[in-house]
C-alpha positions, 0 to 999 in steps of 0.5 A: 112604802115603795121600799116595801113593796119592792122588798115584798116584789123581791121577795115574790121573784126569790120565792118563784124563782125557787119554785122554778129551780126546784121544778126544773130539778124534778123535770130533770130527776123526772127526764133521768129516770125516763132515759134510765129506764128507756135505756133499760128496756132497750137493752132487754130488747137487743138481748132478746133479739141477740138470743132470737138471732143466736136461736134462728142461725143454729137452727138454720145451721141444723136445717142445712146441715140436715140438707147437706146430710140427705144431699150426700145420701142421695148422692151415694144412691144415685152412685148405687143406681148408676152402678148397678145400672151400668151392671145391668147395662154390661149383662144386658150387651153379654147375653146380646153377644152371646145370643149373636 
């Protein structure tokens, strides 16, 4: 009878370490396929913010290139203005000296 017992207490410990095994595989399985797909989101995440980054810096680059354009075009019309200012400025001192 004792012999039996321990042969059905053996038995019970194969069975639930078997269980135990196979759940530990399925929580493995289980962990795998989480890191899988975290890492599949996440790599959705970094190319979406690459192509934001890339979309932010050509635009910033057209904003300053824009800026370095009306920069220069103001810079010609204060060149425009100095020199017809300077124009006016030499006119001005001829007709004082011929009034003198």
């Amino acid at each position: 009878a004792a012999q039996a017992e321990l042969e059905a207490r053996s038995l019970e410990l194969a069975e639930a370490r078997a269980r135990a095994e196979q759940a530990s595989r399925a929580l493995e399985e289980e962990l795998r396929h989480e890191r899988q797909e975290h890492a599949h989101i996440m790599s959705t995440r970094i190319d979406d913010l690459e192509e934001e980054l890339h979309r932010v810096r050509q635009e910033a680059a057209h904003i300053m290139s824009t800026r370095i354009d009306d920069f220069e075009e103001v810079k010609t019309h204060l060149a425009d203005a100095e020199r017809q200012l300077a124009q006016a400025e030499a006119r001005v001192k001829d007709l004082e000296l011929r009034i003198t």
